[in-house]
N, C-alpha and C positions, 0 to 999 in steps of 0.2 A: 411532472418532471421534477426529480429531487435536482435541489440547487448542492453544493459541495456547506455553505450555508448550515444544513441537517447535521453535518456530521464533525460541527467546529464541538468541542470539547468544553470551552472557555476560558481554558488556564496555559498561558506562556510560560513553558518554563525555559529559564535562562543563565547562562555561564556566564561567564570575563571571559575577555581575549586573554585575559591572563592569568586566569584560573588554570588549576591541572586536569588532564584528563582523568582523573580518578574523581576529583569534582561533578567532570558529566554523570560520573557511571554513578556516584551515589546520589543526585537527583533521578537519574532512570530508576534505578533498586526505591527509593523513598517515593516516588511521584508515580511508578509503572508509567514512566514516558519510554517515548521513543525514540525521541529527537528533544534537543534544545537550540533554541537560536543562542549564538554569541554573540555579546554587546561591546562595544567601546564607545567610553563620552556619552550614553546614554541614546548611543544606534546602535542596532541590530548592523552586523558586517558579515555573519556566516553562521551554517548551522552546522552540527555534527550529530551523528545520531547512533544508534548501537551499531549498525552497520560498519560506522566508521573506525569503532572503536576497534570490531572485531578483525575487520581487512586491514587496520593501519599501526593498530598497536598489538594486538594479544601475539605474545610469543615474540613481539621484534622489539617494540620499546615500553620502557617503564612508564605507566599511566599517571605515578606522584610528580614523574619529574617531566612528562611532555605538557608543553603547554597546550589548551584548544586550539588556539589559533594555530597549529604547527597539523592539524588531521583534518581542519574545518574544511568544506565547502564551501568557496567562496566564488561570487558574487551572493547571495539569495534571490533565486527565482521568484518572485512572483505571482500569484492568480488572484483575479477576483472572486470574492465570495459567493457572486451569485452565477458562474461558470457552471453547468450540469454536472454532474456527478458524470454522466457517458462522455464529457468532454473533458474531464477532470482523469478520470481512469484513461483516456488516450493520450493526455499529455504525459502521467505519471510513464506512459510507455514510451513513447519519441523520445523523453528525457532523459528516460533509467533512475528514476528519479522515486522513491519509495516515501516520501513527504512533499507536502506541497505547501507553500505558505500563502497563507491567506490575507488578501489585503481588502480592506471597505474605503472608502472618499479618503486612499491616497494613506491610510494607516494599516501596519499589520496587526489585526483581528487573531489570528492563532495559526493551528498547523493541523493539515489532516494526513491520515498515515493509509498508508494501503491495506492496511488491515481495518480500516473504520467502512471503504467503499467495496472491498471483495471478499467473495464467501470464502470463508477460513480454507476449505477443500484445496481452492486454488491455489491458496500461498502452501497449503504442507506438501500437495503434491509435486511442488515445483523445484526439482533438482539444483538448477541455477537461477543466478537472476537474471539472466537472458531468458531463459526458459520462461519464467513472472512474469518481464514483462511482455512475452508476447502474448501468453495469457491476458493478461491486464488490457491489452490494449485492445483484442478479439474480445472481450468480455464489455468494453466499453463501445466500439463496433456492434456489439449486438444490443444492448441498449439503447444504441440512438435508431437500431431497426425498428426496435419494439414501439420507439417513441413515433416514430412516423407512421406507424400502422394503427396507433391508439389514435392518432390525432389527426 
């Protein structure tokens, strides 16, 4: 059983609550991220990701002058890191939730992206993100079949 674990990266990348949104986008462009968490005070308070950029700003507000913290996600959800990959792909579905943050003894460890846990097919086939995640989450459903039939 793959743990979510396999598919940690290593590297946080991270904003200010008071950084601009055009900040996120040139860590994504410089890093090929996908998400970053936003910090205040040296905690983690929300993450934003190119999703958000694209449904919250492109075309309705300027990215130099929005702050993160005005598109972010907030509370950050949490998983542990050693949650299965088939329980990791059915939560990313119940949530709507295309990152998931990783936490070990009570710290966040990093961020896995829907594209680290499902076959690429899946995500370009898929029209909407409702559409994603019910894929994503049939696709985590059939992993945990496969896991009880190996085991």
């Amino acid at each position: 059983m793959d743990t979510l674990r396999k598919f940690l990266s290593g590297t946080i990348h991270t904003v200010s609550e008071s950084s601009m949104v055009q900040d996120a986008i040139d860590r994504f462009s410089s890093h090929k991220a996908t998400a970053c968490l936003v910090e205040k005070n040296g905690e983690y308070i929300g993450i934003i990701t190119r999703e958000d950029v694209i449904h919250k700003v492109t075309g309705k507000k300027d990215s130099k002058s929005t702050p993160t913290a005005d598109i972010m996600s907030a509370p950050i959800y949490t998983v542990d890191i050693n949650m299965s990959k088939a329980d990791g792909c059915i939560m990313m579905s119940k949530q709507e939730r295309r990152h998931l943050v990783l936490e070990e003894n009570g710290s966040i460890v990093g961020i896995v992206s829907v594209r680290d846990m499902v076959p690429e097919e899946m995500i370009t086939s898929s029209r909407t993100g409702a559409e994603l995640f019910v894929k994503v989450g049939n696709y985590g459903d059939q992993l945990l079949k496969d896991e009880k039939a190996q085991g």
